[in-house]
C-alpha positions in Angstrom: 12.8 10.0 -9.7 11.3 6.7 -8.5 12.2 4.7 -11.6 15.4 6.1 -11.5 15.6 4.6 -7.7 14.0 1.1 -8.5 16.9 1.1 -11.2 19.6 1.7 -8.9 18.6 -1.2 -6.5 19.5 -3.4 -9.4 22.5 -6.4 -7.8 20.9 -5.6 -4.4 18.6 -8.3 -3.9 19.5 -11.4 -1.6 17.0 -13.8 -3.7 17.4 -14.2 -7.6 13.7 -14.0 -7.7 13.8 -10.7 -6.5 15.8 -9.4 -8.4 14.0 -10.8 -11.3 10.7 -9.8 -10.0 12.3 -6.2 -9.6 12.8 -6.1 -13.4 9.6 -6.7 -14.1 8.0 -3.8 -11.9 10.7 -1.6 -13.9 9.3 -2.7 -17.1 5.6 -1.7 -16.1 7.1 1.5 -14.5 9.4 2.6 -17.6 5.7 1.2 -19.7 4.0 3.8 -17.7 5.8 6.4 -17.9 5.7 6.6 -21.7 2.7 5.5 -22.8 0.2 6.2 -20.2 -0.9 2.8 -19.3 0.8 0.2 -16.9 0.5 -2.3 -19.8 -1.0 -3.3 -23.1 -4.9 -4.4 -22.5 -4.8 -8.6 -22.9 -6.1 -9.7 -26.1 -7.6 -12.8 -24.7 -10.5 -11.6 -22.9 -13.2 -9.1 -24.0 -13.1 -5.6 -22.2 -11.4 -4.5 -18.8 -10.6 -1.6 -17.3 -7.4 0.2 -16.6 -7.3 -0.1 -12.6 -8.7 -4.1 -14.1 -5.3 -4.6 -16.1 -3.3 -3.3 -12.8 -4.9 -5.6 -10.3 -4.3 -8.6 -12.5 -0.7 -8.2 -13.5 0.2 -6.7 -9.4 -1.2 -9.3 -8.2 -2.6 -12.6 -9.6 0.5 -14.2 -11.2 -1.3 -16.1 -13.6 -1.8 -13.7 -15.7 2.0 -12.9 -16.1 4.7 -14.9 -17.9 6.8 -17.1 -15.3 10.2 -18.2 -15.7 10.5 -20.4 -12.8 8.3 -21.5 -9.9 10.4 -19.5 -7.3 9.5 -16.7 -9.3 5.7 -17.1 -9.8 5.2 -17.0 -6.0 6.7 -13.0 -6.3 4.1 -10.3 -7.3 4.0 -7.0 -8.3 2.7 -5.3 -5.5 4.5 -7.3 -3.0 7.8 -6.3 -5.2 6.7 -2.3 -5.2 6.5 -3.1 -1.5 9.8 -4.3 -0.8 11.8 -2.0 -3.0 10.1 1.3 -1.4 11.2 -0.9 2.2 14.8 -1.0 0.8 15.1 2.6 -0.8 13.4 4.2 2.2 16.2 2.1 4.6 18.7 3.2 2.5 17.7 6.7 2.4 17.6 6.8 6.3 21.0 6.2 6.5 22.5 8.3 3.9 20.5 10.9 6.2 21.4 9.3 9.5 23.0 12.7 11.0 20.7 15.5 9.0 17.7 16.8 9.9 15.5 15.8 6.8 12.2 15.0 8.3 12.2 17.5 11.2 13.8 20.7 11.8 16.6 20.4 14.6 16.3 16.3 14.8 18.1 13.9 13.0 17.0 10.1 11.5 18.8 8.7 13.8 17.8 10.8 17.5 14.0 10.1 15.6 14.3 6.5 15.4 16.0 6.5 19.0 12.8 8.6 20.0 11.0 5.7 19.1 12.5 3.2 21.6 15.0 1.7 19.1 18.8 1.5 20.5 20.0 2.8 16.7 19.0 3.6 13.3 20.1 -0.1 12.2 17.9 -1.3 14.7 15.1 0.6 13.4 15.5 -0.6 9.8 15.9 -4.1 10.8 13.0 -4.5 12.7 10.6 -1.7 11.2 11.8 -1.1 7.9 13.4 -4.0 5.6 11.1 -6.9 7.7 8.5 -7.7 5.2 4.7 -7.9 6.9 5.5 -5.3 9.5 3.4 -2.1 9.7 4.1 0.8 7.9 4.4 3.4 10.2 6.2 6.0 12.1 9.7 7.7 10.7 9.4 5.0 7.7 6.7 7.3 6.4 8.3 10.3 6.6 11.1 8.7 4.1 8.4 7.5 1.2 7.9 10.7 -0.3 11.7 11.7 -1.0 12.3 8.2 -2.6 9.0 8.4 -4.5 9.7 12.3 -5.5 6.0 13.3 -4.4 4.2 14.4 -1.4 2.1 12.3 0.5 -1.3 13.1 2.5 -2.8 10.2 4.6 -6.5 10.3 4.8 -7.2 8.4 8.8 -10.2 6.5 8.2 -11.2 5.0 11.6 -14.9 4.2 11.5 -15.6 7.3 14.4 -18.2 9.0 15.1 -16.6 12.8 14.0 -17.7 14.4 10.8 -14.0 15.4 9.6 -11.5 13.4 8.7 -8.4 13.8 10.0 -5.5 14.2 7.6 -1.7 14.2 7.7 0.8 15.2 5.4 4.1 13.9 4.9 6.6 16.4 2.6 9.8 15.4 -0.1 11.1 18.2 2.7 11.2 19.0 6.2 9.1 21.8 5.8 5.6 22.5 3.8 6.1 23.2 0.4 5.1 26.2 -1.2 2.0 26.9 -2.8 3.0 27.0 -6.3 5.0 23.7 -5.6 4.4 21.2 -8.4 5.7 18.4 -6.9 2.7 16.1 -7.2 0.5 15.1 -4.3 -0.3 11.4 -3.5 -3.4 10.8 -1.4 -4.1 7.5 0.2 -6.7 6.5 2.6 -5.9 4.4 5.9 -8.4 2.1 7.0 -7.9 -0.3 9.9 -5.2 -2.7 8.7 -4.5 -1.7 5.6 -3.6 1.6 3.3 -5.4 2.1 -0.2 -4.5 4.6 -2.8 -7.2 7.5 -3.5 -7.9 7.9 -7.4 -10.0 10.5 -8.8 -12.1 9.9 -11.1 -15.2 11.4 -13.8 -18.9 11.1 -12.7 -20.6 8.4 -15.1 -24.6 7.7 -15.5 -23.8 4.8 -17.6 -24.4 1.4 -16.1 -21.4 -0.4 -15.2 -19.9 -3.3 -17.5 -19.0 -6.4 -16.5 -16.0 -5.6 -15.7 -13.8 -5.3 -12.9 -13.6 -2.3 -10.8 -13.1 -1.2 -6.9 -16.0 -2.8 -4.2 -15.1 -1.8 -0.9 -14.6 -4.1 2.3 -14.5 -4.4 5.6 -12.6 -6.8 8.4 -11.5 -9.9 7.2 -11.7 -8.7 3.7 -9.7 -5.6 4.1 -7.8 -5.3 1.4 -7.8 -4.5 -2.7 -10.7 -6.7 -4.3 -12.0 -6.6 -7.3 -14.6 -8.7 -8.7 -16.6 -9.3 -12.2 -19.8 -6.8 -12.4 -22.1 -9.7 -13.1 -20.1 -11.9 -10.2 -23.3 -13.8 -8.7 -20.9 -14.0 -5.3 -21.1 -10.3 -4.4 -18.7 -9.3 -1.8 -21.1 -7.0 0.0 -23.0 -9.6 0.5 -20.3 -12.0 1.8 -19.3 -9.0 4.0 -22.5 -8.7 5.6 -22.9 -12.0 6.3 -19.4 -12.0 7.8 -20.5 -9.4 10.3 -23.4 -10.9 11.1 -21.7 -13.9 11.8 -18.8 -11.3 14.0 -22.2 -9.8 16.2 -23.2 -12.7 17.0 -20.0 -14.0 18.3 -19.7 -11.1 20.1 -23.1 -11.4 21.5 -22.4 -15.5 22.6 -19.2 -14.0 24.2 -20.7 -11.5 26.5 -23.3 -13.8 27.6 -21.0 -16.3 28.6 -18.8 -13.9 30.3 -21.8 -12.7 32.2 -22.8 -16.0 33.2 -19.1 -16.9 34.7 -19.8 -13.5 36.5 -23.3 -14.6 38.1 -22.0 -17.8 38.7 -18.9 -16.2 40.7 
């Protein structure tokens, strides 16, 4: 279903090195599908793992073959991003006048909901503008143009012991419990959305070799880095916040001296 959309965006593009880029998440995507694996491990390097080989070709253009310098400024993950932008706006308004997302509201009386004069206006500004937030109706689109659900997992540092979830459906309404439409889970942290993947308890030590270290603030984000990296992001981080408190602290004071003062 979702190759079969990236496909059809194909002479859609207003830049050549979008299109171009575009061809290249197809090839990965077509790769995937029938082999298992985004691509072929590199034979230049000595072991890395699978989530490894996807970091490096999504997003360190380097490590891909460039045809042009235009082109080696486009990325894979920034070219995921801007299709599922395009197929989600186009979706929208194929469905401008049905009630898809809710029962007994249309796309369009949605996005008016939202303070926007039309649906066009919505897409423009929400939608197809690269760098703006992923949020509101635009979500509710991703999973018919992707061809699986979606459950958002809200992250937001508080003091409850449940997380709060919430489910966006192909449908307007939940699907049935022998559905087999699969289920994509992603986790939203403040800033940014990452993707949930499960995985097999280990007790072997790790290799060098890249995998997932988590991050806060400024360096929100995917990150990987080398197992035997002597510049370990945790410790960056921590120094980072340290650095954050004691702004904050310098701030206060001087705010309660202009106080006292006044």
């Amino acid at each position: 279903c979702f190759v079969d959309n990236l496909r059809s965006l194909h002479g859609g593009f207003e830049k050549p090195e979008y299109e171009a880029i575009n061809t290249d998440l197809i090839r990965h995507m077509e790769h995937l599908l029938e082999t298992g694996a985004w691509e072929a491990p590199p034979d230049y390097d000595g072991e890395v793992t699978a989530m490894g080989i996807l970091f490096r070709s999504m997003v360190q253009t380097e490590f891909r073959e460039r045809k042009s310098e235009s082109e080696s400024r486009e990325t894979l993950d920034l070219a995921m991003i801007r299709a599922m932008r395009m197929l989600a706006a186009r979706y929208m308004t194929q469905h401008r006048n049905e009630c898809v997302f809710m029962e007994g509201i249309t796309v369009e009386e949605l996005c008016c909901a939202q303070g926007f004069s039309s649906l066009q206006t919505y897409l423009d500004y929400a939608v197809l503008e690269m760098g703006t937030e992923a949020e509101g109706v635009l979500l509710s689109a991703i999973p018919p143009i992707l061809g699986a659900h979606c459950r958002v997992a809200f992250l937001d540092r508080t003091s409850c012991s449940e997380v709060s979830y919430c489910d966006y459906w192909v449908g307007s309404k939940r699907p049935d419990p022998d559905d087999d439409t699969p289920l994509v889970h992603v986790q939203l942290r403040p800033g940014h959305y990452d993707l949930i993947y499960h995985t097999q308890p280990s007790n072997t030590s790790p290799q060098p070799t890249l995998y997932r270290q988590q991050t806060f603030g400024e360096f929100d984000g995917i990150e990987y880095r080398l197992g035997n990296d002597p510049n370990d992001p945790e410790e960056v981080r921590k120094r980072w916040l340290a650095d954050c408190r004691r702004e904050e602290r310098e701030a206060c004071k001087a705010k309660m001296d202009k106080v006292a003062k006044d």
